[in-house]
DOMI-381772 format. One line per 2 residues: number of its first residue (from 1); their letters; for each residue x, y negated, z of C-alpha. Coordinates in nm, 2 decimals. Layout:
<rs>
NUM> A> X Y Z; ...
</rs>
This chain:
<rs>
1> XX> 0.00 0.00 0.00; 0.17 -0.35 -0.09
3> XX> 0.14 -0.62 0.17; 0.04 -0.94 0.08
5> XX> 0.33 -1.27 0.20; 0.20 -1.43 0.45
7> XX> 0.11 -1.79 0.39; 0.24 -2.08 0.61
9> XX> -0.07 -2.26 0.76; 0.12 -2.59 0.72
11> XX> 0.35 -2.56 0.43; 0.66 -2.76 0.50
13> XX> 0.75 -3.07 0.32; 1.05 -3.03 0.07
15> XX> 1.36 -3.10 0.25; 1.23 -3.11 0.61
17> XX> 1.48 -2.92 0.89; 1.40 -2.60 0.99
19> XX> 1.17 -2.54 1.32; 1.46 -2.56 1.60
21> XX> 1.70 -2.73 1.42; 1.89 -3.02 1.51
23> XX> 1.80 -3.33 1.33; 2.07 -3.48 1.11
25> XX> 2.28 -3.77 1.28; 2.21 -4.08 1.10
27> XX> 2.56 -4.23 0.98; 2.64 -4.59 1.06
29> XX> 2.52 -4.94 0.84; 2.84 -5.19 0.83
31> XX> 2.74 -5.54 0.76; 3.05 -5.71 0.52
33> XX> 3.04 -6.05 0.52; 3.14 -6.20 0.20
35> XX> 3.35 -6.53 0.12; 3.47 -6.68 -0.19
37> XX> 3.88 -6.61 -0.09; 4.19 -6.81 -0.04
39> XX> 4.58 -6.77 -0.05; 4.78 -6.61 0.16
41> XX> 5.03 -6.89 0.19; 5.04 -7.24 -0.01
43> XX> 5.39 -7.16 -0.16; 5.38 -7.14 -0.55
45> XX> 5.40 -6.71 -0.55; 5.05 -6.67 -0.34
47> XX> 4.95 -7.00 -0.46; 5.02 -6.85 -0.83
49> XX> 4.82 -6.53 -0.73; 4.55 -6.65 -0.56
51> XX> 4.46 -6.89 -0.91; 4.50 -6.60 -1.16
53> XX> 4.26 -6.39 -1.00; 4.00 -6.63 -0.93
55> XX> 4.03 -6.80 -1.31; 4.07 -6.49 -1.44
57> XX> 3.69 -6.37 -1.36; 3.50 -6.41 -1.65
59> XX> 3.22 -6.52 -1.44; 3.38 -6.84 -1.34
61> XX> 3.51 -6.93 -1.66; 3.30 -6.80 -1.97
63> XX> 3.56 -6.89 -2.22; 3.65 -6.57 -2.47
65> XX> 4.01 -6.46 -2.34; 4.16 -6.48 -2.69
67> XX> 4.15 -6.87 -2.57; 4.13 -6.91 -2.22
69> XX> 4.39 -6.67 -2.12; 4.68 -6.86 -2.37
71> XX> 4.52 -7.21 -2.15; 4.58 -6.99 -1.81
73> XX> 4.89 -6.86 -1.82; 5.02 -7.14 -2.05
75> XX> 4.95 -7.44 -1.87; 4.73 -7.45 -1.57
77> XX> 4.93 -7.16 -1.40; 5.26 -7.31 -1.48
79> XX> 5.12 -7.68 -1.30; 4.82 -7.61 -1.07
81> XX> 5.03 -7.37 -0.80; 5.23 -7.66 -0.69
83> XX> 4.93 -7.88 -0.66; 4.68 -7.68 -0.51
85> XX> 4.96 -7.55 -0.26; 5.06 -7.86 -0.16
87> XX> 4.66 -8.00 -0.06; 4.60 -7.67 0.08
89> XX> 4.90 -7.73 0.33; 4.77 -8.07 0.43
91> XX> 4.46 -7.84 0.60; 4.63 -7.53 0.65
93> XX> 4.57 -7.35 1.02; 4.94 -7.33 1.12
95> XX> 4.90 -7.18 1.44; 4.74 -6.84 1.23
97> XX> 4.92 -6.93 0.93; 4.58 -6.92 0.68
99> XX> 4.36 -7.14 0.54; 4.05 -7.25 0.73
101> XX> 3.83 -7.05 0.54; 3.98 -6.73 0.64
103> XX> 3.96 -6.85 1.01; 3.60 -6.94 1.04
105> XX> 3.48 -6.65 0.87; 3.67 -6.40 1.06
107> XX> 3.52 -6.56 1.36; 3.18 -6.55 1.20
109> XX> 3.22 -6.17 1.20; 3.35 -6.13 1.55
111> XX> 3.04 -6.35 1.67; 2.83 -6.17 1.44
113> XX> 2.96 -5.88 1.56; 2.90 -5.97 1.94
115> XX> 2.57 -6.08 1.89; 2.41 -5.76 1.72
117> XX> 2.56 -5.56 2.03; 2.18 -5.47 2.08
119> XX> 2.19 -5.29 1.74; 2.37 -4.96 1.80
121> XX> 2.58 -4.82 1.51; 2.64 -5.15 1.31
123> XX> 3.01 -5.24 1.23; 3.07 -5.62 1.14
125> XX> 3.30 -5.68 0.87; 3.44 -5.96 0.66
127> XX> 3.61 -5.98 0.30; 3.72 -6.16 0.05
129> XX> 3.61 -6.21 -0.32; 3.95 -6.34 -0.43
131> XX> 4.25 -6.26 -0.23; 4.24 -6.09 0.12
133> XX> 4.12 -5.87 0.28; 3.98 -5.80 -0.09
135> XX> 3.64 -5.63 -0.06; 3.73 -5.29 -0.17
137> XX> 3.96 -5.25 0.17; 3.73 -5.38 0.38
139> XX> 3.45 -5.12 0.23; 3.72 -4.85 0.27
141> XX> 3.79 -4.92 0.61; 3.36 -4.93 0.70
143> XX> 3.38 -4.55 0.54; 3.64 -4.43 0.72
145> XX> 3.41 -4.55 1.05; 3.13 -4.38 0.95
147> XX> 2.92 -4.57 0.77; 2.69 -4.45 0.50
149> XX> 2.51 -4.77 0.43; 2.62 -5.12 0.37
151> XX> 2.46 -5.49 0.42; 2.64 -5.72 0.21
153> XX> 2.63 -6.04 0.32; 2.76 -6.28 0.02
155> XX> 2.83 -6.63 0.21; 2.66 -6.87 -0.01
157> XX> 2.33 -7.03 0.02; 2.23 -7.12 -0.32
159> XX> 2.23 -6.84 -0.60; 2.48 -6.90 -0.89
161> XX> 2.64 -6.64 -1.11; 2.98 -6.78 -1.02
163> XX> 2.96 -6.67 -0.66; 2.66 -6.46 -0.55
165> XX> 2.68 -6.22 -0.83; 3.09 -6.21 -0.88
167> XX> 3.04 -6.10 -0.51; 2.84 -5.83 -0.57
169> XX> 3.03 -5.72 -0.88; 3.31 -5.71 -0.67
171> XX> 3.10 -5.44 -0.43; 3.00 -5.28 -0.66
173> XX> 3.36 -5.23 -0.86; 3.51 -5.09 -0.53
175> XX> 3.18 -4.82 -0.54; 3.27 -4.68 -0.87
177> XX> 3.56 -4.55 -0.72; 3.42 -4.37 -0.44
179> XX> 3.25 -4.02 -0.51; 3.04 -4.06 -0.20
181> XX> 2.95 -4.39 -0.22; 2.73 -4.54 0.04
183> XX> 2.39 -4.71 0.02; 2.40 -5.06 -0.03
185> XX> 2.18 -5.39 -0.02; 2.28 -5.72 -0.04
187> XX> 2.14 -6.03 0.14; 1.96 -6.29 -0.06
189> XX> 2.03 -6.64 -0.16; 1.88 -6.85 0.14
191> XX> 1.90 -7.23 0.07; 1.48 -7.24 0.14
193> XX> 1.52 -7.04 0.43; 1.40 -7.21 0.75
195> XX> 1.64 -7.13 0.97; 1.89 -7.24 0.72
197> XX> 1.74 -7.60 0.69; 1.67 -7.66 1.07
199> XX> 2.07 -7.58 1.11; 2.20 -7.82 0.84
201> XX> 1.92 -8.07 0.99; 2.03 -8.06 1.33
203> XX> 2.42 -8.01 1.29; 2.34 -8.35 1.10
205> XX> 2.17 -8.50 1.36; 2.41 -8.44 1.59
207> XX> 2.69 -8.58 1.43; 2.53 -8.90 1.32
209> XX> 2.46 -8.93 1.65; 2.88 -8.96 1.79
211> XX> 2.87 -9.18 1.52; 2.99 -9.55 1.58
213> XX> 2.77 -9.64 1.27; 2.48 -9.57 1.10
215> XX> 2.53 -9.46 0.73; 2.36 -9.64 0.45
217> XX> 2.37 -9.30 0.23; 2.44 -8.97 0.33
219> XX> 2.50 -8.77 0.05; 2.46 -8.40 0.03
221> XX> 2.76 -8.26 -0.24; 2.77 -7.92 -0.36
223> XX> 3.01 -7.73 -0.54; 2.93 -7.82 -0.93
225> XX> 2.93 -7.54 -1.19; 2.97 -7.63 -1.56
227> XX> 2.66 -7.74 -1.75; 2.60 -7.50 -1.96
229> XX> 2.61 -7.23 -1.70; 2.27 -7.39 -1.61
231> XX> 2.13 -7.46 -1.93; 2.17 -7.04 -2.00
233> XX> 1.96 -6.97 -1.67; 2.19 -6.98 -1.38
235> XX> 1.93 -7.09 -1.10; 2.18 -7.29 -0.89
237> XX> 2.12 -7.68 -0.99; 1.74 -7.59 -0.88
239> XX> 1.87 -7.45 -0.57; 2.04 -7.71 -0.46
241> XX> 1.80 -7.99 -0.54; 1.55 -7.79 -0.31
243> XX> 1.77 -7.75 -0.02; 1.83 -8.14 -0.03
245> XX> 1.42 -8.21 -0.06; 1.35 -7.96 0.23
247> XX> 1.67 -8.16 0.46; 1.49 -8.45 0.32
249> XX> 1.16 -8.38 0.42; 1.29 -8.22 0.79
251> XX> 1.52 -8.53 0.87; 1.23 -8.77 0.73
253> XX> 1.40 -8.98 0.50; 1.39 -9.06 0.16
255> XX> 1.55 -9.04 -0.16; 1.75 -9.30 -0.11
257> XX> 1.86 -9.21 0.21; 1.99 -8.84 0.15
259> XX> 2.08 -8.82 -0.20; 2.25 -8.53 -0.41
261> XX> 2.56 -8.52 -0.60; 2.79 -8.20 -0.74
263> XX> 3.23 -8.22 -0.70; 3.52 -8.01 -0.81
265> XX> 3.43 -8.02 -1.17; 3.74 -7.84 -1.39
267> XX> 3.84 -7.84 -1.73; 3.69 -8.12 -2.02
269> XX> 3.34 -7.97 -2.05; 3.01 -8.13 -1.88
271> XX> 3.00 -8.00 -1.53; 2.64 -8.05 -1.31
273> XX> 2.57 -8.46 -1.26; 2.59 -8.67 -1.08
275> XX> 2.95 -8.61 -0.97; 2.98 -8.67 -0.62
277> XX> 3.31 -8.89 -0.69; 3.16 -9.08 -0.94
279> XX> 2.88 -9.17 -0.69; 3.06 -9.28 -0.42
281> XX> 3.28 -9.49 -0.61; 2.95 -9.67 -0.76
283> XX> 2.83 -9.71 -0.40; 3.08 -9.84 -0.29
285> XX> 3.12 -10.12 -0.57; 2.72 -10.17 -0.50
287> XX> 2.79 -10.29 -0.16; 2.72 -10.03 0.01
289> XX> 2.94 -10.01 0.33; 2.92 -9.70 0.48
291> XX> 2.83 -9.35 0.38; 2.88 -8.95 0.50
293> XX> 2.89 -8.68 0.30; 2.73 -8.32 0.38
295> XX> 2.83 -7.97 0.22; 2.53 -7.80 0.23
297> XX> 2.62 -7.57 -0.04; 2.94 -7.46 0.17
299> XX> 2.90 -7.17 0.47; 3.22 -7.28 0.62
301> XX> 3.51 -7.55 0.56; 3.73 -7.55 0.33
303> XX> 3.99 -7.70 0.05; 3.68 -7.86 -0.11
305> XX> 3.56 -8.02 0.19; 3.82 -8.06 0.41
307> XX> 4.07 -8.21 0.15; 3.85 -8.31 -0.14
309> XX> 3.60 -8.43 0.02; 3.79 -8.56 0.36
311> XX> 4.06 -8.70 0.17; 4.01 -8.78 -0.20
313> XX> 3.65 -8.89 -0.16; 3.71 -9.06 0.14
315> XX> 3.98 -9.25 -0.09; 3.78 -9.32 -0.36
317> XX> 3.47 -9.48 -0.15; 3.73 -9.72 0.00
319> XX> 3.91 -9.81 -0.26; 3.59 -9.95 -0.41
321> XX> 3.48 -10.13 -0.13; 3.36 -9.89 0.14
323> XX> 3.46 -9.98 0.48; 3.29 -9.68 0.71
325> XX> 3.31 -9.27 0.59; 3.25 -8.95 0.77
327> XX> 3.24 -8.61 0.65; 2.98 -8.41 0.86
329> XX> 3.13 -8.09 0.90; 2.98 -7.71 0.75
331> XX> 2.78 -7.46 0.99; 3.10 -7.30 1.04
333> XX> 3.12 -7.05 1.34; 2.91 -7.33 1.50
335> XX> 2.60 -7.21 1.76; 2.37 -7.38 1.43
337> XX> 2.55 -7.14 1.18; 2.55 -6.83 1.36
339> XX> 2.15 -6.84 1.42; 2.12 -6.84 1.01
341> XX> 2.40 -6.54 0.95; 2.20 -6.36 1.27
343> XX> 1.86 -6.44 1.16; 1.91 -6.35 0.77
345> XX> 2.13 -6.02 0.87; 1.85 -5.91 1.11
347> XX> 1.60 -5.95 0.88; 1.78 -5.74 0.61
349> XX> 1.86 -5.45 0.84; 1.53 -5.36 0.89
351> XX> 1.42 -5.03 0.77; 1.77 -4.93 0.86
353> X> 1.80 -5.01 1.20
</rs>
């Protein structure tokens, strides 16, 4: 006589653990947090290194390499080391021997790090698009810890091609490598973002306030990216003109008041207007007598605030007739910036955590 198989009365779901096993332990999610990159030292070599890989990405400059490349290593590597060493040492942190940049966001993640002590099995990175610690170490090193899944956190509040997404090609180059490559998401832009605008507004508000004047103009200057960039669909000019009305409309003043320019335009073609050096000049031949200047587009000082910004457009407003100039300072590591990178990482973990 043939028996008939018996039937399970609940039929297991594909994949689910056998009665009385152990359930799998879940591996660990590092968060990376992402900055543009900087030299290891300001002498010509690292200087020389630092330029070729970041104007070497064909995402910052578009140009076919047939004529860009001749331009690279045929001129602007040959000059622009010297230069750009020699204004990065004016702000360089000697006591750690790196730029600012590396500083701050290192201390970014250690804060980060302490604050999400609540969450177990996260692991707080940091990494570098250009130079070091390049990204593909730093998502080595969150492996060899355990981790299975990865935040990303790119450091850069409005969207653009020439940051955000070089970032994430960057992640996503070191994955190819790796046979067992982790799961991955990546924190979005977050110049609307709430908490974003109520930090920029009150890290404002409190350095106007140790002020020993009252600006005519504060100007909000972002990091320009060539014109045509934009006109293809790169969503960064809208961006940044709707961070400035949202710190506008929080601050409550108007559009003359808190105006928006775009600096470090490179290279003969069109770049975003207005330029903020342009600008201040004009102000300052207007009459206008004083003025500060805010990076909203910037997660952390650097050469393009603290030098170009402290320094050349400082310069430039007083040489046409400004008498009184402050640079308001990023979020930095600040109690302000730290409540966006928490807020925005927290959100993103969820589901994971």
């Amino acid at each position: 006589m043939t028996l008939s198989k018996p039937v399970d009365p609940e039929p297991r779901a594909i994949g689910s653990l056998t009665p009385g096993a152990a359930p799998a332990r879940p591996g660990k999610v590092g968060v990376m947090l992402v900055n543009l990159g900087t030299p290891d030292g300001t002498d010509f070599k690292p200087m020389w290194r630092y330029l070729r890989e970041f104007l070497s990405d064909p995402r910052v400059i578009e140009l076919n390499k047939a004529i860009w490349y001749p331009i690279l290593y045929g001129l602007v590597l040959t000059s622009r080391p010297k230069k750009s060493g020699a204004n990065y040492a004016r702000i360089w942190n000697r006591d750690r021997n790196e730029s600012p940049l590396r500083t701050y966001t290192r201390s970014q993640a250690e804060k980060l790090a302490e604050a999400l002590r609540d969450m177990p099995g996260i692991v707080v990175d940091w990494a570098m698009r250009y130079g070091n610690p390049s990204t593909s170490s730093v998502v080595n090193r969150l492996l060899a810890q355990g981790c299975d899944r990865i935040l990303t956190f790119p450091l850069y509040p409005q969207y653009s091609a020439t940051t955000t997404a070089t970032a994430n090609d960057q992640l996503f180059r070191a994955l190819m490598k790796i046979r067992n490559a982790p799961a991955v998401r990546t924190v979005p832009p977050y110049y609307d973002e709430p908490v974003y605008i109520e930090a920029l507004a009150s890290s404002i508000e409190k350095h106007l306030a140790g002020l020993d004047f009252t600006p005519e103009v504060v100007v909000a200057s972002y990091h320009g990216i060539p014109k045509p960039y934009s006109d293809k669909g790169d969503p960064y000019q809208a961006h940044c003109l709707e961070t400035t009305r949202l710190l506008r409309a929080r601050l409550g003043w108007d559009e003359k008041k808190l105006i928006t320019t775009f600096q470090s335009r490179f290279g003969a073609q069109e770049w975003l207007q207005p330029y903020t050096d342009v600008t201040v000049e004009k102000l300052g031949r207007e009459g206008v007598k004083s003025i500060a200047i805010v990076n909203p587009g910037f997660s952390v000082d650097c050469i393009e605030t603290l030098d170009e910004i402290g320094r050349e457009v400082a310069e430039t407003f007083h040489h046409a007739g400004g008498q009184k100039f402050s640079h308001i300072p990023c979020l930095n590591d600040s109690d302000e910036g730290m409540a966006v990178i928490e807020a925005m990482v927290r959100r993103e973990l969820s589901g994971w955590v």
